[in-house]
C-alpha positions in Angstrom: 187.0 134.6 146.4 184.1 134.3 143.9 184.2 133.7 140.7 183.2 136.8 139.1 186.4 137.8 141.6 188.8 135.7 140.2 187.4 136.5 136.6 188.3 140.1 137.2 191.1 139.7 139.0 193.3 137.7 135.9 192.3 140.9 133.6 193.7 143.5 136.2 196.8 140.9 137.3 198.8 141.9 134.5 197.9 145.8 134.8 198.6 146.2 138.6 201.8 144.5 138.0 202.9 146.8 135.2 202.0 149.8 137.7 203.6 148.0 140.6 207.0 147.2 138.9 207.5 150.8 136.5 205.6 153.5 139.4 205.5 152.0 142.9 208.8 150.5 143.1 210.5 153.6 141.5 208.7 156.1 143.8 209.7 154.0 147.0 212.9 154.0 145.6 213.4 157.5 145.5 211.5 157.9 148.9 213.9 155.6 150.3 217.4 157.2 148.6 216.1 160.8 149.5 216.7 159.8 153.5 220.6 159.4 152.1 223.5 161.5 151.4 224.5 159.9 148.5 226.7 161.0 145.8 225.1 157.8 142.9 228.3 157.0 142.0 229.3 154.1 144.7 227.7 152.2 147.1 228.2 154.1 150.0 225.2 156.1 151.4 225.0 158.0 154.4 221.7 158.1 156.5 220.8 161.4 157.1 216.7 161.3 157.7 214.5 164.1 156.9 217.6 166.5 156.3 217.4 166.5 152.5 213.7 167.9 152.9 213.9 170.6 155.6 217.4 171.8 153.6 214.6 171.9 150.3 212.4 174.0 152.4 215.3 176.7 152.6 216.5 175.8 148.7 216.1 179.4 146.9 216.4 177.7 143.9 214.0 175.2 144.0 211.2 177.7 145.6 212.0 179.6 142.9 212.0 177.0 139.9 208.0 175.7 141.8 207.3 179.8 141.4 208.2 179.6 137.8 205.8 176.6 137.2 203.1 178.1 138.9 203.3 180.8 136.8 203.1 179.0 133.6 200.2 176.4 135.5 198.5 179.8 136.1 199.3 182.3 133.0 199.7 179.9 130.5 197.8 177.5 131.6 194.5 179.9 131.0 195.3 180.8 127.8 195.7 177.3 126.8 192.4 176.7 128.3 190.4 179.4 126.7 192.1 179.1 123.2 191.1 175.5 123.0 187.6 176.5 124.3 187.2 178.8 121.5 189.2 177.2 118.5 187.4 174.0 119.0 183.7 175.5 119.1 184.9 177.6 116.0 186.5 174.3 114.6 182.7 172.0 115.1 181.5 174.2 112.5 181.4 172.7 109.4 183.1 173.6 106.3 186.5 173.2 104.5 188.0 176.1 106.6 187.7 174.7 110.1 189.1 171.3 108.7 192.4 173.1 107.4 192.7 175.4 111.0 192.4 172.3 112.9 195.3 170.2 110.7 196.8 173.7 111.5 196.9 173.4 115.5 197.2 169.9 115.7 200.2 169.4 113.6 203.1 171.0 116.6 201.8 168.3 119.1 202.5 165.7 116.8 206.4 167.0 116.3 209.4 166.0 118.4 209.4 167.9 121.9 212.9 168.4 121.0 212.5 169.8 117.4 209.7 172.0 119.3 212.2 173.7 120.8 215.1 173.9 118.6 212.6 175.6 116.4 211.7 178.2 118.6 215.1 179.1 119.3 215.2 180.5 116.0 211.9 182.0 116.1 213.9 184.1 119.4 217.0 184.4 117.6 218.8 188.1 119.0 219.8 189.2 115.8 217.0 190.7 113.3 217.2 187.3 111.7 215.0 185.7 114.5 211.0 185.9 113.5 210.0 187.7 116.2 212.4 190.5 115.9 212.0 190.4 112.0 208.3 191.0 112.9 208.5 193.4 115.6 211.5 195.6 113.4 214.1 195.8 116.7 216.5 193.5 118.4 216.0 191.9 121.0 217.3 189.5 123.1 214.1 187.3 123.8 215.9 184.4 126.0 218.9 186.4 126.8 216.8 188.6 129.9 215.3 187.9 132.6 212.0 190.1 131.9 211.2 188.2 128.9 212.8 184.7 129.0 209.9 182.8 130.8 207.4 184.5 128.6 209.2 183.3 125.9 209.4 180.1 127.0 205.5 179.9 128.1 204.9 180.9 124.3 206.4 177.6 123.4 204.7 175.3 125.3 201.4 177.5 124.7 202.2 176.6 121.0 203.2 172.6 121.7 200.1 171.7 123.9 197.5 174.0 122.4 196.4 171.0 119.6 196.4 168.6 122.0 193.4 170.6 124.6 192.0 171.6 120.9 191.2 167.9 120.4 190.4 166.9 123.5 188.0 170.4 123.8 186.5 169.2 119.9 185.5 165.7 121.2 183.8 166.8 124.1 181.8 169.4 121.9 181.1 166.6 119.6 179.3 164.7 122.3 176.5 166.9 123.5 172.8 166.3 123.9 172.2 167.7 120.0 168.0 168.1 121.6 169.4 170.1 124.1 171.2 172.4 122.0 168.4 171.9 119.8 165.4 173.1 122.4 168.1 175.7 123.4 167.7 177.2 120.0 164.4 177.2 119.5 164.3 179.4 123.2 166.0 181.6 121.3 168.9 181.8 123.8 171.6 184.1 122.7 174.8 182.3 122.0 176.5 183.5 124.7 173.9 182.1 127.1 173.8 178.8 125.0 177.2 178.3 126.2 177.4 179.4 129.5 174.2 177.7 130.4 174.1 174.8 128.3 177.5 173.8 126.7 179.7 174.7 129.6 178.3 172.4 132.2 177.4 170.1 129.7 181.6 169.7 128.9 182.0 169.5 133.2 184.0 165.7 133.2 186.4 166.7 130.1 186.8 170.6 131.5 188.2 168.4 135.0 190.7 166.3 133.0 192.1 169.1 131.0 193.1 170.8 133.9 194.1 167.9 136.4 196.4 167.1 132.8 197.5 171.0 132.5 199.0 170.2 136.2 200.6 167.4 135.4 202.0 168.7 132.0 203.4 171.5 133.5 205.1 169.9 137.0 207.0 167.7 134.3 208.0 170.0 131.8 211.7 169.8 131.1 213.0 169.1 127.6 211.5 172.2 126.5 213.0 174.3 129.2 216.4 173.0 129.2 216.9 172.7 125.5 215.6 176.4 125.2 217.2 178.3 127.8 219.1 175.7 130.1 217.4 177.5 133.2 219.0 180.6 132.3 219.8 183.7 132.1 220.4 183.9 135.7 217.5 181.0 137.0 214.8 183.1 135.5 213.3 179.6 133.8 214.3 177.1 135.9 211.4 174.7 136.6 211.4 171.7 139.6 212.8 169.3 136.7 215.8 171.6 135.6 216.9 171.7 139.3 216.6 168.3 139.9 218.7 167.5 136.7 221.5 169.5 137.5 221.4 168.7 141.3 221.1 164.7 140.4 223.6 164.5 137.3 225.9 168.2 136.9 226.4 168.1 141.3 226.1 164.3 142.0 223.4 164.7 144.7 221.3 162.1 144.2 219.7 161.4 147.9 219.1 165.6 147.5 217.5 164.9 143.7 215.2 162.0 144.7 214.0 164.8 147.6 213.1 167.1 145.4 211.4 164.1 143.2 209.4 162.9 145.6 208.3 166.8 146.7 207.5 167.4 142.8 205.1 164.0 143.1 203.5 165.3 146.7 202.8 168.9 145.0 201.3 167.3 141.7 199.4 165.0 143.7 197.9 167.8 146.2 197.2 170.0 143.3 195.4 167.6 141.9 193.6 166.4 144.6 192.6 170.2 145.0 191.4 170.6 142.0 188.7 167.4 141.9 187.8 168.8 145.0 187.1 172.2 143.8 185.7 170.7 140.7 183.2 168.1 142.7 179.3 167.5 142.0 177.9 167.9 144.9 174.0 166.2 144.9 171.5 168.7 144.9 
Protein backbone atom coordinates (compact mmCIF):
# COMPACT_ATOMS: atom_id res chain seq x y z
CA UNK A 1 0.00 0.00 0.00
CA UNK A 2 1.36 3.42 -0.93
CA UNK A 3 1.59 6.20 0.88
CA UNK A 4 -0.96 8.48 -0.52
CA UNK A 5 -2.98 4.95 0.37
CA UNK A 6 -2.29 4.85 3.86
CA UNK A 7 -2.68 8.73 3.98
CA UNK A 8 -6.25 8.31 2.94
CA UNK A 9 -6.93 5.38 4.50
CA UNK A 10 -6.40 6.93 8.43
CA UNK A 11 -9.07 9.78 7.37
CA UNK A 12 -11.71 7.24 6.19
CA UNK A 13 -10.68 4.51 9.19
CA UNK A 14 -12.65 6.27 11.62
CA UNK A 15 -15.72 6.90 9.16
CA UNK A 16 -16.02 3.27 7.77
CA UNK A 17 -15.98 2.10 11.31
CA UNK A 18 -18.76 4.45 12.52
CA UNK A 19 -20.86 3.05 9.32
CA UNK A 20 -19.71 -0.56 10.03
CA UNK A 21 -20.56 -0.63 13.76
CA UNK A 22 -24.23 1.75 13.70
CA UNK A 23 -25.56 0.43 9.79
CA UNK A 24 -23.88 -2.89 8.75
CA UNK A 25 -23.97 -4.69 11.96
CA UNK A 26 -27.67 -3.65 12.65
CA UNK A 27 -28.85 -4.55 9.12
CA UNK A 28 -27.21 -8.08 9.34
CA UNK A 29 -28.67 -8.32 12.46
CA UNK A 30 -32.08 -7.95 11.47
CA UNK A 31 -31.24 -10.11 8.23
CA UNK A 32 -30.14 -12.63 10.43
CA UNK A 33 -33.28 -12.51 13.29
CA UNK A 34 -35.87 -12.27 10.36
CA UNK A 35 -34.88 -16.14 9.35
CA UNK A 36 -36.30 -16.76 13.30
CA UNK A 37 -39.51 -17.18 14.94
CA UNK A 38 -38.75 -15.25 17.72
CA UNK A 39 -40.99 -13.67 20.25
CA UNK A 40 -37.61 -10.84 21.71
CA UNK A 41 -38.38 -11.60 24.93
CA UNK A 42 -35.97 -14.82 25.69
CA UNK A 43 -33.33 -16.50 24.12
CA UNK A 44 -35.02 -19.01 22.34
CA UNK A 45 -35.45 -18.64 18.60
CA UNK A 46 -36.80 -20.95 16.27
CA UNK A 47 -35.22 -21.28 12.68
CA UNK A 48 -37.81 -21.00 10.31
CA UNK A 49 -35.81 -19.70 6.85
CA UNK A 50 -37.44 -17.63 4.31
CA UNK A 51 -40.97 -18.21 6.00
CA UNK A 52 -41.29 -14.77 7.55
CA UNK A 53 -40.85 -13.29 3.85
CA UNK A 54 -43.15 -15.42 1.66
CA UNK A 55 -45.91 -15.02 4.84
CA UNK A 56 -45.02 -10.84 4.10
CA UNK A 57 -45.84 -11.43 0.57
CA UNK A 58 -49.46 -12.58 1.57
CA UNK A 59 -49.54 -9.79 4.69
CA UNK A 60 -52.77 -7.57 3.62
CA UNK A 61 -51.63 -5.26 5.94
CA UNK A 62 -48.36 -4.60 5.12
CA UNK A 63 -49.18 -4.40 1.17
CA UNK A 64 -51.45 -2.13 2.18
CA UNK A 65 -49.43 0.17 4.61
CA UNK A 66 -46.37 0.14 1.24
CA UNK A 67 -49.76 1.31 -0.86
CA UNK A 68 -50.26 4.06 1.52
CA UNK A 69 -46.59 5.23 1.22
CA UNK A 70 -46.64 5.18 -2.30
CA UNK A 71 -49.30 7.33 -2.34
CA UNK A 72 -47.88 10.01 -0.26
CA UNK A 73 -44.09 9.23 -2.32
CA UNK A 74 -46.43 9.93 -5.33
CA UNK A 75 -49.23 12.65 -4.38
CA UNK A 76 -47.50 14.36 -1.88
CA UNK A 77 -44.35 13.99 -2.87
CA UNK A 78 -45.17 16.24 -6.21
CA UNK A 79 -46.58 18.83 -4.46
CA UNK A 80 -43.75 19.07 -2.28
CA UNK A 81 -41.61 19.17 -5.28
CA UNK A 82 -43.28 21.85 -7.23
CA UNK A 83 -44.10 24.13 -4.21
CA UNK A 84 -40.44 24.28 -3.38
CA UNK A 85 -39.71 24.76 -7.09
CA UNK A 86 -41.84 27.75 -7.14
CA UNK A 87 -41.47 29.29 -3.49
CA UNK A 88 -37.82 29.22 -3.78
CA UNK A 89 -37.51 31.02 -7.35
CA UNK A 90 -40.18 33.48 -5.87
CA UNK A 91 -38.06 33.63 -2.53
CA UNK A 92 -34.34 34.58 -4.77
CA UNK A 93 -35.96 37.73 -5.50
CA UNK A 94 -34.84 40.27 -3.57
CA UNK A 95 -36.67 42.37 -1.16
CA UNK A 96 -37.95 42.41 2.53
CA UNK A 97 -41.04 40.23 1.51
CA UNK A 98 -39.29 37.13 0.23
CA UNK A 99 -37.04 37.25 3.41
CA UNK A 100 -40.17 37.12 5.85
CA UNK A 101 -42.06 34.17 3.45
CA UNK A 102 -38.94 32.25 3.66
CA UNK A 103 -38.61 32.62 7.85
CA UNK A 104 -42.33 31.69 7.18
CA UNK A 105 -41.68 28.05 5.49
CA UNK A 106 -38.67 27.27 7.10
CA UNK A 107 -39.78 27.73 10.67
CA UNK A 108 -42.19 24.02 10.87
CA UNK A 109 -38.93 22.03 9.85
CA UNK A 110 -37.07 23.37 12.54
CA UNK A 111 -40.00 22.23 15.31
CA UNK A 112 -40.26 18.92 17.04
CA UNK A 113 -41.65 16.04 14.73
CA UNK A 114 -43.70 15.43 17.64
CA UNK A 115 -45.13 18.94 18.38
CA UNK A 116 -45.68 18.85 14.39
CA UNK A 117 -48.21 16.52 14.92
CA UNK A 118 -49.77 17.26 18.13
CA UNK A 119 -50.48 20.55 16.49
CA UNK A 120 -52.20 19.34 13.69
CA UNK A 121 -54.42 17.28 15.61
CA UNK A 122 -55.95 20.40 16.66
CA UNK A 123 -55.85 21.98 13.34
CA UNK A 124 -58.37 18.44 12.56
CA UNK A 125 -60.13 18.68 15.59
CA UNK A 126 -64.06 17.14 14.88
CA UNK A 127 -65.77 19.67 16.63
CA UNK A 128 -66.10 23.34 14.95
CA UNK A 129 -63.28 24.16 17.22
CA UNK A 130 -60.70 22.54 14.91
CA UNK A 131 -59.24 25.15 12.14
CA UNK A 132 -60.15 23.49 9.45
CA UNK A 133 -63.77 23.01 10.26
CA UNK A 134 -63.79 26.69 11.73
CA UNK A 135 -62.68 27.60 8.17
CA UNK A 136 -64.68 25.42 6.12
CA UNK A 137 -68.09 26.27 8.53
CA UNK A 138 -69.15 22.21 9.00
CA UNK A 139 -67.96 19.42 11.07
CA UNK A 140 -66.14 17.05 10.12
CA UNK A 141 -64.33 14.33 11.16
CA UNK A 142 -60.88 14.82 9.29
CA UNK A 143 -58.87 11.75 10.94
CA UNK A 144 -61.91 9.95 12.11
CA UNK A 145 -62.78 8.45 8.13
CA UNK A 146 -61.19 6.63 5.98
CA UNK A 147 -61.86 9.00 2.82
CA UNK A 148 -60.00 11.79 4.35
CA UNK A 149 -57.54 10.47 6.98
CA UNK A 150 -54.52 9.91 4.73
CA UNK A 151 -55.08 13.21 3.08
CA UNK A 152 -55.07 14.71 6.18
CA UNK A 153 -52.12 13.16 7.20
CA UNK A 154 -50.19 13.88 3.73
CA UNK A 155 -51.18 17.66 4.62
CA UNK A 156 -48.91 17.35 7.60
CA UNK A 157 -45.96 16.13 6.37
CA UNK A 158 -46.54 18.45 3.17
CA UNK A 159 -46.38 21.27 5.81
CA UNK A 160 -43.19 19.68 7.92
CA UNK A 161 -40.88 18.98 4.93
CA UNK A 162 -41.89 21.74 2.61
CA UNK A 163 -39.01 24.32 4.21
CA UNK A 164 -36.57 21.90 4.17
CA UNK A 165 -36.86 21.20 -0.17
CA UNK A 166 -37.46 25.19 -0.07
CA UNK A 167 -33.93 25.55 1.13
CA UNK A 168 -32.37 23.03 -0.41
CA UNK A 169 -34.41 24.32 -3.96
CA UNK A 170 -32.99 28.22 -2.89
CA UNK A 171 -29.36 27.09 -2.74
CA UNK A 172 -29.35 25.42 -5.91
CA UNK A 173 -31.04 28.60 -7.56
CA UNK A 174 -28.39 30.55 -5.85
CA UNK A 175 -25.70 28.71 -7.66
CA UNK A 176 -26.33 29.19 -11.41
CA UNK A 177 -24.14 30.45 -14.19
CA UNK A 178 -25.52 34.39 -13.49
CA UNK A 179 -23.89 34.89 -17.66
CA UNK A 180 -26.10 32.24 -18.58
CA UNK A 181 -29.10 33.66 -17.14
CA UNK A 182 -27.67 36.75 -18.12
CA UNK A 183 -27.18 35.95 -22.16
CA UNK A 184 -30.64 34.21 -21.59
CA UNK A 185 -32.08 37.54 -20.98
CA UNK A 186 -30.68 39.48 -23.33
CA UNK A 187 -32.27 36.61 -26.06
CA UNK A 188 -35.18 37.81 -24.77
CA UNK A 189 -36.40 34.34 -23.76
CA UNK A 190 -39.69 34.37 -22.14
CA UNK A 191 -39.54 33.31 -18.57
CA UNK A 192 -41.12 30.30 -18.91
CA UNK A 193 -38.52 29.12 -21.43
CA UNK A 194 -35.71 30.67 -19.16
CA UNK A 195 -36.61 28.00 -16.91
CA UNK A 196 -37.42 25.14 -18.65
CA UNK A 197 -34.44 25.59 -20.87
CA UNK A 198 -31.94 27.13 -18.78
CA UNK A 199 -32.64 26.88 -14.93
CA UNK A 200 -34.20 23.39 -14.98
CA UNK A 201 -31.24 21.46 -16.26
CA UNK A 202 -29.08 23.75 -14.83
CA UNK A 203 -30.56 22.52 -11.00
CA UNK A 204 -30.19 18.53 -12.57
CA UNK A 205 -27.65 17.12 -9.45
CA UNK A 206 -29.86 18.92 -6.52
CA UNK A 207 -33.40 18.05 -8.54
CA UNK A 208 -31.78 13.99 -8.11
CA UNK A 209 -31.18 14.36 -4.33
CA UNK A 210 -34.45 15.92 -3.51
CA UNK A 211 -36.17 13.13 -4.78
CA UNK A 212 -33.83 10.11 -3.87
CA UNK A 213 -34.32 12.16 -0.08
CA UNK A 214 -38.35 12.45 -0.72
CA UNK A 215 -38.04 8.32 -0.96
CA UNK A 216 -36.19 7.97 1.85
CA UNK A 217 -38.32 10.54 3.90
CA UNK A 218 -41.28 8.94 3.16
CA UNK A 219 -40.33 4.85 3.58
CA UNK A 220 -39.37 6.14 7.28
CA UNK A 221 -42.08 8.23 8.15
CA UNK A 222 -43.55 7.13 11.54
CA UNK A 223 -43.77 9.56 14.41
CA UNK A 224 -46.01 11.65 12.46
CA UNK A 225 -48.31 8.80 11.51
CA UNK A 226 -48.67 7.15 14.72
CA UNK A 227 -48.92 10.17 16.88
CA UNK A 228 -51.67 11.50 14.40
CA UNK A 229 -53.89 8.73 13.70
CA UNK A 230 -52.14 5.46 15.28
CA UNK A 231 -52.79 3.72 11.74
CA UNK A 232 -56.27 4.29 12.10
CA UNK A 233 -59.47 4.44 11.53
CA UNK A 234 -59.57 1.09 10.23
CA UNK A 235 -55.64 0.84 8.61
CA UNK A 236 -56.48 3.67 6.25
CA UNK A 237 -52.85 5.33 7.34
CA UNK A 238 -50.78 2.71 8.22
CA UNK A 239 -47.33 3.07 6.67
CA UNK A 240 -44.39 0.03 6.58
CA UNK A 241 -43.11 1.62 10.03
CA UNK A 242 -46.59 1.57 11.92
CA UNK A 243 -46.81 -2.19 11.02
CA UNK A 244 -43.60 -3.03 11.89
CA UNK A 245 -44.07 -1.24 15.38
CA UNK A 246 -47.01 -2.90 16.40
CA UNK A 247 -45.95 -6.33 14.85
CA UNK A 248 -42.24 -5.96 16.72
CA UNK A 249 -43.43 -4.33 20.22
CA UNK A 250 -47.76 -4.52 20.58
CA UNK A 251 -47.55 -8.61 19.05
CA UNK A 252 -43.98 -9.62 20.08
CA UNK A 253 -42.90 -10.80 16.62
CA UNK A 254 -39.69 -9.75 16.30
CA UNK A 255 -38.10 -12.33 13.59
CA UNK A 256 -41.60 -11.23 11.50
CA UNK A 257 -40.57 -7.20 12.37
CA UNK A 258 -36.91 -7.50 11.36
CA UNK A 259 -38.65 -9.18 7.87
CA UNK A 260 -40.55 -6.49 7.21
CA UNK A 261 -37.33 -4.17 8.09
CA UNK A 262 -35.12 -5.58 5.92
CA UNK A 263 -38.03 -5.54 2.99
CA UNK A 264 -38.60 -1.67 3.91
CA UNK A 265 -34.45 -1.24 3.32
CA UNK A 266 -34.65 -3.59 -0.14
CA UNK A 267 -37.72 -1.29 -1.50
CA UNK A 268 -35.91 2.12 -0.40
CA UNK A 269 -32.84 0.85 -1.81
CA UNK A 270 -34.46 -0.33 -5.35
CA UNK A 271 -36.41 2.81 -5.52
CA UNK A 272 -33.61 4.54 -5.29
CA UNK A 273 -31.50 2.84 -7.37
CA UNK A 274 -34.41 3.48 -9.99
CA UNK A 275 -34.58 6.63 -9.73
CA UNK A 276 -30.55 7.53 -10.46
CA UNK A 277 -31.06 5.38 -13.17
CA UNK A 278 -33.98 7.21 -14.64
CA UNK A 279 -32.30 10.44 -13.63
CA UNK A 280 -28.68 9.36 -15.45
CA UNK A 281 -26.47 11.71 -17.89
CA UNK A 282 -26.00 9.82 -20.45
CA UNK A 283 -22.77 11.31 -22.77
CA UNK A 284 -23.91 12.78 -25.80
Amino acid sequence: MGKQARFQLSFLAPAIALFGLFVLWPLGQALYLSLFKWSGLSANKTFIGLENYTRLARDEVFRGAVGHSAWLLVVVGFLIFVLALGLAHAMNLPGRISKAVRSFFLFPHVMSLVAVAILWRFVFDPTKGGLANGILGQQVDWLGQKSTALPSVGAAFLWYSLGFYVLLFMAALSQRDHEVMEAAELDGTSPWVKFSQVTWPMIWSVRRVAVIYLAINVANVFALVWIMTAGGPDRATETMLTVLYQVGFAQSKFGYASAMAVTNLILVALITAGIMTATRRYPA
